[in-house]
Structure formats: C-alpha cells, structure tokens
C-alpha positions as CSV (number, residue, x, y, z in Angstrom):
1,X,-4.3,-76.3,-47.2
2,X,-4.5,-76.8,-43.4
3,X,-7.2,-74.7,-42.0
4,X,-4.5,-72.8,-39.2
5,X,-2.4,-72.1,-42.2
6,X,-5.0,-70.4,-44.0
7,X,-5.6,-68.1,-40.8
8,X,-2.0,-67.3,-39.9
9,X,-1.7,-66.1,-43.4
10,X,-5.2,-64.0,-43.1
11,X,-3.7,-62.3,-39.7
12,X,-0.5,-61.6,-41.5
13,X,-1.9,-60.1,-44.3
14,X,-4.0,-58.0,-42.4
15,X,-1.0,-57.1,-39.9
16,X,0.8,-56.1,-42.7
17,X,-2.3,-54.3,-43.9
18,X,-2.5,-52.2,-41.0
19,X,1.4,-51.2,-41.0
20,X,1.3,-50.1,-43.8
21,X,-1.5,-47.9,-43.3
22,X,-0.2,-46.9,-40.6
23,X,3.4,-45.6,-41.7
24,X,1.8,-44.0,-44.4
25,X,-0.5,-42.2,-42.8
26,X,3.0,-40.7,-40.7
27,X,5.4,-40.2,-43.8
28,X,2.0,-38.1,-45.1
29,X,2.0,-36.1,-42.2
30,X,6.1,-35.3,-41.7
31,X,5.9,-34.8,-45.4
32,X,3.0,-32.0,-45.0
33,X,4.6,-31.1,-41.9
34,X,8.1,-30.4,-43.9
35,X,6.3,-28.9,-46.7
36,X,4.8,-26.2,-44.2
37,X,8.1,-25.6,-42.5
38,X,9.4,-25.0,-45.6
39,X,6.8,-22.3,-46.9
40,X,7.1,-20.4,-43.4
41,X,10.9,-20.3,-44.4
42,X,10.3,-19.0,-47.1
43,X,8.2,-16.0,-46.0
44,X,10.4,-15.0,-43.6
C-alpha cells in the first residue's frame, strides 16, 4: 500500500479511538449522574 494511505488510516483509527473514548467516558457519567438523581428521588 502507498505510504499516505497507510497514515490516513492510522489517524482515523486513532480519531475514531479517541471518540470513542471520549463519548463513553460522558454516557458513564449522565448514566451515574441519572442513577444518583434517581436514588435522591427515592429518599425523598
């Protein structure tokens, strides 16, 4: 393969890489966030 293809496919996959991390990481946190709001309900 041609040497730029190789490295556009190495900086997508590590953009990819990273957005994944990175919506993760905020689904984790509205889902702990959620699960808090939730347990604060219920001990009113």
């Amino acid at each position: 393969m041609e040497q730029g293809l190789m490295v556009a496919i190495v900086v997508n996959i590590i953009g990819l890489t990273i957005a994944v991390w990175f919506i993760r990481s905020r689904l984790l946190a509205k889902l702990a966030e959620v699960e808090a709001r939730k347990t604060r309900k219920r001990e009113d």
